[in-house]
C-alpha positions as CSV (number, residue, x, y, z in Angstrom):
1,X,-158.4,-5.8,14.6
2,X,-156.6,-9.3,15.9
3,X,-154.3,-10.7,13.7
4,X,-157.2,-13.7,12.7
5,X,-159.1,-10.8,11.4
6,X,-156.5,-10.2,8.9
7,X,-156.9,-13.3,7.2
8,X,-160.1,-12.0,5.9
9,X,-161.6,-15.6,6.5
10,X,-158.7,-17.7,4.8
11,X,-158.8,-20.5,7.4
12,X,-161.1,-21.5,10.2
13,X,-161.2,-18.5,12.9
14,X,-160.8,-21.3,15.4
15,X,-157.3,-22.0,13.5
16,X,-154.3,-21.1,16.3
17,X,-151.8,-17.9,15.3
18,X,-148.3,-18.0,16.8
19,X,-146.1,-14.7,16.8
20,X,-142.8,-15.2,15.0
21,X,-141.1,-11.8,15.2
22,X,-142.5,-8.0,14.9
23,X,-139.3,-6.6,13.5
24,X,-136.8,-4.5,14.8
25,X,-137.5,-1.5,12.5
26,X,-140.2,1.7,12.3
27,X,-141.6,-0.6,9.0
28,X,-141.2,-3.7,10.2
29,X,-144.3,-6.6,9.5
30,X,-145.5,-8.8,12.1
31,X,-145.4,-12.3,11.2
32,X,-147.1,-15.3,12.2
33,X,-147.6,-19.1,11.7
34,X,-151.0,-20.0,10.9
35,X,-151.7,-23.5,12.5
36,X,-153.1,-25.1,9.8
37,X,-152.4,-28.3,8.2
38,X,-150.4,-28.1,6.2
39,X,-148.8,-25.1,8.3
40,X,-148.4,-21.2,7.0
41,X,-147.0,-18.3,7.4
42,X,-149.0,-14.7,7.4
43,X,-147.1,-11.1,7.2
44,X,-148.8,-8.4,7.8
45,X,-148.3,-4.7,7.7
46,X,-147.4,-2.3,10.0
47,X,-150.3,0.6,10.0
48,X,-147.6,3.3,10.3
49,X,-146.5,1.6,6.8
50,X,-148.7,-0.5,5.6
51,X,-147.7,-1.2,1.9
52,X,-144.6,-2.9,2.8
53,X,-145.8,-6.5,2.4
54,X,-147.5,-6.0,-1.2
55,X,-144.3,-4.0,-1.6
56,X,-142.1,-6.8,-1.0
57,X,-144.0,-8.9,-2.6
58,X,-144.2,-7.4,-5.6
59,X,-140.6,-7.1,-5.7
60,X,-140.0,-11.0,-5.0
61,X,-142.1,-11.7,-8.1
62,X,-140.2,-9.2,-10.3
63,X,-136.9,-10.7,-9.1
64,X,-138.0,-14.3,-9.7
65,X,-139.1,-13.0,-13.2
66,X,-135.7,-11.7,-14.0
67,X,-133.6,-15.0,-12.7
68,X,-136.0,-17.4,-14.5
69,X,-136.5,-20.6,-13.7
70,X,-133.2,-21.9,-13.2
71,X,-132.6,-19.6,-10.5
72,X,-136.1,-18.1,-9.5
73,X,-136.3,-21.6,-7.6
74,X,-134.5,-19.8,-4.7
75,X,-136.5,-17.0,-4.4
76,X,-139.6,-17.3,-1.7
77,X,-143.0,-15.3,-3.0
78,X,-146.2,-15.4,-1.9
79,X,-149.4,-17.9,-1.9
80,X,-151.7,-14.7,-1.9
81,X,-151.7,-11.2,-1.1
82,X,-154.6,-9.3,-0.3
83,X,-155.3,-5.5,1.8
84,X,-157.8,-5.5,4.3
85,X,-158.3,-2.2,5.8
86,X,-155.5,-0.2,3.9
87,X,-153.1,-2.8,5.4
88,X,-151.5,-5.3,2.8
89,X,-150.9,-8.8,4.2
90,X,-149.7,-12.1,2.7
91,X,-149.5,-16.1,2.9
92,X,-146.2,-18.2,2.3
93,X,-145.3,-21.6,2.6
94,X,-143.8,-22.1,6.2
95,X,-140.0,-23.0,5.5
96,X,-137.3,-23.6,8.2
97,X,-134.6,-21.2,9.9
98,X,-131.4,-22.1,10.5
99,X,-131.0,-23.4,14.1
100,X,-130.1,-20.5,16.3
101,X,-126.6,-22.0,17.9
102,X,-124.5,-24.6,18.1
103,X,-123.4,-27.9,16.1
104,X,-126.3,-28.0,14.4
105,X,-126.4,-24.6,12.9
106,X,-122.3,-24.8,11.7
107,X,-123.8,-27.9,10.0
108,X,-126.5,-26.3,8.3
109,X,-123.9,-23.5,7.0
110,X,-121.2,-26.0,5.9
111,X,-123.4,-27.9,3.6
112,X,-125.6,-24.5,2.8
113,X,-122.7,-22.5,1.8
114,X,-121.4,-24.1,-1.3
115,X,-125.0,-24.3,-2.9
116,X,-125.6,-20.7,-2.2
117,X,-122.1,-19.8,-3.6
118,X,-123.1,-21.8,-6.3
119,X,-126.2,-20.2,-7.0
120,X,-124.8,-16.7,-6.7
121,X,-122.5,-17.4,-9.4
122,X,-125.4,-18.4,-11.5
123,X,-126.6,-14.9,-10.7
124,X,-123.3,-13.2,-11.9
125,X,-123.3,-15.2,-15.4
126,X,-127.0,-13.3,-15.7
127,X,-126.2,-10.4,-17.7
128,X,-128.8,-7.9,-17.5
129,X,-127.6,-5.5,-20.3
130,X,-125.5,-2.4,-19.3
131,X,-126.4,-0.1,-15.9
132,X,-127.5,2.8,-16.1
133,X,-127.6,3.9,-12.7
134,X,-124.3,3.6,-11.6
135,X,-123.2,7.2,-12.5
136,X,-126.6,8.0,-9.9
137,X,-125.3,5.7,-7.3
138,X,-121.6,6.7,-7.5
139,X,-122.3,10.6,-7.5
140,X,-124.5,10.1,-4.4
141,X,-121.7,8.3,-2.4
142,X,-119.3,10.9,-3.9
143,X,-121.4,13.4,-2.0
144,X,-121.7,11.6,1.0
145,X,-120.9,12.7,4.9
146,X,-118.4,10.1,5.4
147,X,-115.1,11.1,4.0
148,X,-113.8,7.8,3.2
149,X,-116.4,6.7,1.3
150,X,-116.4,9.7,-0.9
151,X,-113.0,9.4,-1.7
152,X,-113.6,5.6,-2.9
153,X,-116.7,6.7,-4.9
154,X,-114.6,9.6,-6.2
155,X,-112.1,7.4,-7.8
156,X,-114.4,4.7,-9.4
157,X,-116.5,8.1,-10.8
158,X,-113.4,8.7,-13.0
159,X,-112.8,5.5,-13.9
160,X,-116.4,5.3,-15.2
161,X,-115.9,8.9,-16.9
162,X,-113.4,7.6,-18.8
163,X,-114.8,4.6,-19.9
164,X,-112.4,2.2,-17.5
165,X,-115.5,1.2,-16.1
166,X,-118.1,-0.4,-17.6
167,X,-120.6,-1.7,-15.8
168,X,-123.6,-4.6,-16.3
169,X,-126.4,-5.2,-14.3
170,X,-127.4,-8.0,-12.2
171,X,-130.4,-9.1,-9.9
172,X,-129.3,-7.4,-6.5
173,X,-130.9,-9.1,-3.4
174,X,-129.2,-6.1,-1.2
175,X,-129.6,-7.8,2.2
176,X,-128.3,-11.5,1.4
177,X,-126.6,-12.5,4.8
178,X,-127.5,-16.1,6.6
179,X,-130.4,-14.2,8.4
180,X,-132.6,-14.1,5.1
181,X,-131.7,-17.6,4.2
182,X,-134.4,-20.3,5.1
183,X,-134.5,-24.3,4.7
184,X,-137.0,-26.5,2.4
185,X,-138.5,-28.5,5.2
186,X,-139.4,-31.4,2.4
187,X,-135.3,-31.2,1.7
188,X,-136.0,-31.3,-2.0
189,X,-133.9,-27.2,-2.2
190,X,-130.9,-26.6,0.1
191,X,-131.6,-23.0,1.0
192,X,-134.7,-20.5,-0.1
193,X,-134.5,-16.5,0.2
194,X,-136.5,-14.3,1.5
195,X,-136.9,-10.7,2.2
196,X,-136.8,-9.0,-1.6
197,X,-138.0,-5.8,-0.5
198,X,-135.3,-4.1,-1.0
199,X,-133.9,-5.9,-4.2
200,X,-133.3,-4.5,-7.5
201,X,-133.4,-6.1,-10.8
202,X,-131.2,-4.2,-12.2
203,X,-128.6,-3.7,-9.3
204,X,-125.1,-4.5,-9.4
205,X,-123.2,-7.4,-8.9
206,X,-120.6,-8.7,-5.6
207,X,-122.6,-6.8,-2.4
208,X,-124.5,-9.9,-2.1
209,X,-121.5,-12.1,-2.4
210,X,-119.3,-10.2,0.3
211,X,-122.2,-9.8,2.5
212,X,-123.3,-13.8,2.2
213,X,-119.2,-14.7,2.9
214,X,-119.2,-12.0,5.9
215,X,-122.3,-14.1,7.6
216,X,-121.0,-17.4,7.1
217,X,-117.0,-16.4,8.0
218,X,-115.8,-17.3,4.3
219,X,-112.1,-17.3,4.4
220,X,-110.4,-14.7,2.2
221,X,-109.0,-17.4,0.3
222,X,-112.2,-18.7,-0.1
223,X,-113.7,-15.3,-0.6
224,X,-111.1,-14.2,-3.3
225,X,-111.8,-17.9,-5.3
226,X,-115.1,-16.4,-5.6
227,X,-114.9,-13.1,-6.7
228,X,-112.5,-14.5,-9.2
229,X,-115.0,-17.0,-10.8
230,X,-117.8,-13.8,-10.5
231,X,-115.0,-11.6,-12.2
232,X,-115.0,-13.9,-15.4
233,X,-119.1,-14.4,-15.5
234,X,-118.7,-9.8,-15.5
235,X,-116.3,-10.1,-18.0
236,X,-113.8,-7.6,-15.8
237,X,-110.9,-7.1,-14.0
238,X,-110.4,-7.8,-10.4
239,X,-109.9,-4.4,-10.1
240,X,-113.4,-3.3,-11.1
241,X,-114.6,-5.2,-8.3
242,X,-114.2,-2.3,-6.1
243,X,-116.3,0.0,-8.7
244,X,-118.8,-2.4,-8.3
245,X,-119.3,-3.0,-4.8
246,X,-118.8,0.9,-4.3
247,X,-122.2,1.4,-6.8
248,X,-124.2,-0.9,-4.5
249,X,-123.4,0.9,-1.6
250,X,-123.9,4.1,-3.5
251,X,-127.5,2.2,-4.2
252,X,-128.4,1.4,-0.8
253,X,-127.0,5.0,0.5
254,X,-129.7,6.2,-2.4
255,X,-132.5,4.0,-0.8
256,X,-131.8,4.1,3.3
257,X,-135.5,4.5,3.9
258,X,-135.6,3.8,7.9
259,X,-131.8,2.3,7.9
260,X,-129.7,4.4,10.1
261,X,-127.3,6.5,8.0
262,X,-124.4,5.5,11.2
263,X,-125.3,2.2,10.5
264,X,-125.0,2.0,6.7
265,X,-121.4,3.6,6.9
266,X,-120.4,1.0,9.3
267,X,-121.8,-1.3,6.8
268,X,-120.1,0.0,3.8
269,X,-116.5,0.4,5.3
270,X,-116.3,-3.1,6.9
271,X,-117.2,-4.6,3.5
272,X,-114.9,-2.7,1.2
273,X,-112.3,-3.5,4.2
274,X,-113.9,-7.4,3.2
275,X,-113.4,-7.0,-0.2
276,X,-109.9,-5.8,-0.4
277,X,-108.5,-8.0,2.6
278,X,-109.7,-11.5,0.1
279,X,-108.2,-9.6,-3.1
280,X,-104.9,-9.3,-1.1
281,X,-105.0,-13.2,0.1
């Protein structure tokens, strides 16, 4: 099948199809924008894995449920979805990326960043009741390969064993870095977000804030002002910052699916080395 046949007869089959990017993973879609008027965008599913878009989807939906409509703004889901074949595809509204160099993108990411740090406080204030995954996620980092990362999930264990950590869920976008950021075109929003596959509802709070100020080069200062303000939304110490951040990664080590596990331990140790450089500025 072409990648017109996919669209099941949506548009016009005379209707032009551009390729945006086939992924750099084993599950990654192929997208493309449709040239209609106005213009759209169509993902569609890998064979080798070909739930991913409904997947993704579905989960987009869930986590613009759960932020409501005073955050759910930001959060990009889809016109349709539909499986043709076994293969799940979907339709979005064609938004802009950040330009790929130069003035223009440090322009876009000086007046992005202090709505998306704005928004990602809103998420913090969100409580989503107490989490009940985090002795799951810190027990799976405790047990680990990587030595210094079961020592740090070690640590936060007891402090959750003995009740010095307690903590709360929030919507978890897991992969929030400038890459899975996009621009309204009508420039009515200053940033939308896509990519929710691998997002949890119920996930834990200040991964996607370190990750966000690692992409954009947030000064610790800047960094630390921020985990201060998300600190007092948790209702927590400073400290428990750490407990947190360690849970997300025990999350993500818990859900690696084709991520290499190299890769996610390089991942994990440069942001806890984030995190504790911006507590100490």
């Amino acid at each position: 099948m072409t990648a017109i046949d996919y669209l099941g007869g949506r548009v016009s089959p005379h209707i032009g199809l551009r390729l945006l990017s086939s992924g750099m993973a084993a599950d990654a879609t192929q997208t493309f924008l449709v040239g209609e008027v106005p213009p759209k965008v169509l993902q569609i599913s890998p064979a080798a894995f070909p739930d991913v878009v409904r997947q993704a989807a579905e989960k987009s939906q869930l986590a613009q449920a759960a932020l409501g409509s005073a955050l759910g703004w930001a959060v990009v889901t889809p016109i349709e979805t539909w499986d043709i074949d076994g293969v799940s595809c979907a339709l979005f509204e064609q938004l802009t990326p950040m330009a790929a160099k130069g003035l223009r993108r440090r322009f876009q990411i000086r007046r992005m960043t202090p709505a998306v740090l704005g928004w990602l406080r809103g998420v913090a204030a969100l409580d989503r009741g107490a989490n009940r995954d985090a002795y799951k996620c810190l027990s799976a980092l405790a047990n680990c390969p990587y030595e210094s990362l079961r020592a740090a999930a070690d640590e936060s264990l007891d402090r959750l064993n003995h009740g010095a950590f307690s903590p709360r869920s929030r919507v978890m976008h897991t992969d929030f870095w400038i890459g899975n950021l996009l621009l309204d075109p009508g420039g009515d929003l200053d940033f939308r977000v896509i990519d929710w596959r691998g997002s949890k509802v119920d996930g834990f709070p200040i991964f996607d804030l370190i990750r966000f100020a690692e992409s954009v080069k947030l000064s610790p200062k800047k960094l630390r002002r921020e985990l201060e303000a998300h600190s007092q939304q948790l209702g927590c110490e400073l400290g428990d910052l750490r407990s947190y951040l360690l849970a997300a990664l025990g999350s993500v080590w818990l859900n690696l699916d084709q991520f290499p596990p190299e890769r996610f331990a390089s991942l994990a140790e440069r942001v806890l080395r984030t995190l504790e450089q911006a507590l100490k500025s």
